[in-house]
N, C-alpha and C positions, 0 to 999 in steps of 0.2 A: 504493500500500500504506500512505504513511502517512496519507495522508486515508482510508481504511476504518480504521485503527485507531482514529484519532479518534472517529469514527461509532458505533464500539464503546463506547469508555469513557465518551463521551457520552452515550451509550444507556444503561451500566450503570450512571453516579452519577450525570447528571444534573448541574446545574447547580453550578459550585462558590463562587459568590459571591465570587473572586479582585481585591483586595487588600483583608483588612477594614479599612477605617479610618475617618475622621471627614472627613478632608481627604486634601489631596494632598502636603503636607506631612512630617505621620506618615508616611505609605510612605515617604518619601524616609529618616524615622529610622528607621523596622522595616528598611528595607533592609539599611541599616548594623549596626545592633542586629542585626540577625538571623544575621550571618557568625560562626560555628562556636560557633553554640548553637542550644536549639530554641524553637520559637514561646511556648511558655507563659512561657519566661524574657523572653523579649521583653516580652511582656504587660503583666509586674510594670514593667519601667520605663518602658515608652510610660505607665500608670496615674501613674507616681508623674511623670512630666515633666507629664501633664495637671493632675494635683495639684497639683502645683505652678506652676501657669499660666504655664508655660514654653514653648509648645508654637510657636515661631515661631523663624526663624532669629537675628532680633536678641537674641533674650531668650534664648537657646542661648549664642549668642556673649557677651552681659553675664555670663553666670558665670563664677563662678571654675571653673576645672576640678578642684578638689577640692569644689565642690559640684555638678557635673557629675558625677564620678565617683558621687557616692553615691546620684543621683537613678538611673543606670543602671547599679547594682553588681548587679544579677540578672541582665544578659544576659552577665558573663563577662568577662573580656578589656573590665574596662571605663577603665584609662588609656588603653590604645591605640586604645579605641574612641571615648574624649574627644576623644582627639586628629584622627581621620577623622570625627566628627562635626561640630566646630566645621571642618573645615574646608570640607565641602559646604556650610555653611552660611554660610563668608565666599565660596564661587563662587556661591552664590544673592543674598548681598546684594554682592556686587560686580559680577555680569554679568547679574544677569536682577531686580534690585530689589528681591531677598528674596520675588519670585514663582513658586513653581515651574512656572507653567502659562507664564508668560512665556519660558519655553523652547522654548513648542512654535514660538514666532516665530521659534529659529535654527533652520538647515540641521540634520537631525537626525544627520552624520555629525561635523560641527562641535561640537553639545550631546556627542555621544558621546566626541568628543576632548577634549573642555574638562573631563566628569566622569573618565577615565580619569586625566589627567592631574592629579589630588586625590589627593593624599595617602590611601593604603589603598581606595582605589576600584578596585575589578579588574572585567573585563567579565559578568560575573553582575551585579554589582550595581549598574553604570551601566545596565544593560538591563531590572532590575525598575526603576531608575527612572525609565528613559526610557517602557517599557510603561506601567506602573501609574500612576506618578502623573504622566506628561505625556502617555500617550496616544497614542506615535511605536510606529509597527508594526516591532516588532523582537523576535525568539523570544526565550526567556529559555534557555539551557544549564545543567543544572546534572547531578550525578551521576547523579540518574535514569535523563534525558533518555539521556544514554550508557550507563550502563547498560543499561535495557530493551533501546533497539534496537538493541543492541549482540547483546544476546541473542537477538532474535528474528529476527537476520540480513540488515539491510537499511540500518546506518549505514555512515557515509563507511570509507574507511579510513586516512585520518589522525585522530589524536589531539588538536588543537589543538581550542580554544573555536572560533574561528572557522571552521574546517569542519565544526563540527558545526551551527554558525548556520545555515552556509550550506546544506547539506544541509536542515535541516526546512523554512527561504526559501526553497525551491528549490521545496519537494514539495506545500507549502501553498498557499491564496489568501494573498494580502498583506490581512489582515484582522487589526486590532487583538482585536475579540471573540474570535477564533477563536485567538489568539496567547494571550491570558490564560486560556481555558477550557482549553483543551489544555496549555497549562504545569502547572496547577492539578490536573490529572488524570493527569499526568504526575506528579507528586509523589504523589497518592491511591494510584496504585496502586504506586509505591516502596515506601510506607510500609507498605502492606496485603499485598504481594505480592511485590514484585519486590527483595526485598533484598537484600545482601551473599549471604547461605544462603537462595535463593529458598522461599516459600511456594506453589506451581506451583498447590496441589488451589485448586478454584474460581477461579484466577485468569481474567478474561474474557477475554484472549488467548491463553490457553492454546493452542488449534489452530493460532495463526502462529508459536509460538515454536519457534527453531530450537536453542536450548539442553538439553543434556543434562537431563532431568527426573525418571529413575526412582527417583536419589534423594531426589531432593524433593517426592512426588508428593502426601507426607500435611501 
């Protein structure tokens, strides 16, 4: 069931070009940048970090963090976000030589322990960085993801990030592409559909959802 849902929203949008960036880098700071705000805020400071030809862990780490702070003061939460910034980016230049792709060479349970254990790194966003910018086949969770299929009758019944991993690794191929498309559309249809106060009328799963809908039908 959850590989036919995929097939579905796949079908409906189509390709979602998941993670936009330059490098593999930048994802590793949109990850961070991105925790509890939304993408356009992100934008403004990825631009002004490019602007400022900062865009490397060394040259992250050489600022002061009050000019840190103001190169990423539009994604919010940006001392605290100084603070878990420079610090993924003293684990990149201290364990993998300030390469992020040089992580695909540890054990990927290993890379996962070493980012979790960084300062403000929680498993959403050690998993968009191990997906997107390194590449390691691992689902991304996030409210959606529990959400929907939560609604449509067919997630785990525990609550935890990691039975909810382990549920879509369970149901899926172990396929990087198919882990970032279906993340990616997982989020498309949050946004468009499946929110807090569902938007039910034309949504494409509509006929597998097991969620009350009469009130939300328009």
């Amino acid at each position: 069931m959850v590989g036919r849902i995929f097939e579905i929203l796949n079908e409906y949008y189509g390709c979602q070009n998941w993670w936009p960036a330059e490098n593999e880098f930048e994802i590793v700071v949109g990850s961070v940048l991105t925790q509890n705000t939304n993408w356009q805020n992100v934008e403004k400071s990825l631009n002004a970090l490019k602007r400022s030809g900062v865009m490397s862990p060394e040259k992250i780490l050489a600022l002061s963090d009050v000019k840190l702070q103001q190169l990423i003061y539009s994604s919010g939460f940006y001392r605290i976000k100084t603070r878990r910034l420079k610090a993924v980016c003293n684990l990149l230049v201290d364990r993998f030589d300030g390469q992020v792709l040089n992580m695909k060479s540890t054990d990927l349970l290993r890379s996962r322990e070493l980012l979790l254990g960084t300062n403000g790194i929680g498993p959403e966003t050690a998993d968009d960085i191990l997906l997107y910018a390194v590449g390691q086949p691992v689902f991304v969770v996030d409210t959606y993801s529990c959400r929907i299929f939560s609604r449509v009758g067919i997630g785990p019944s525990g609550h935890t990030y990691d039975v909810w991993q382990e549920f879509f690794m369970d149901n899926l191929p172990n396929d990087v592409g198919l882990f970032k498309q279906f993340h990616a559309l997982i989020v498309r249809l949050g946004k468009e559909h499946c929110k807090s106060i569902p938007k039910c009328k034309g949504c494409p799963i509509y006929q597998y959802c097991s969620y009350p809908k009469k009130d939300y039908a328009e």
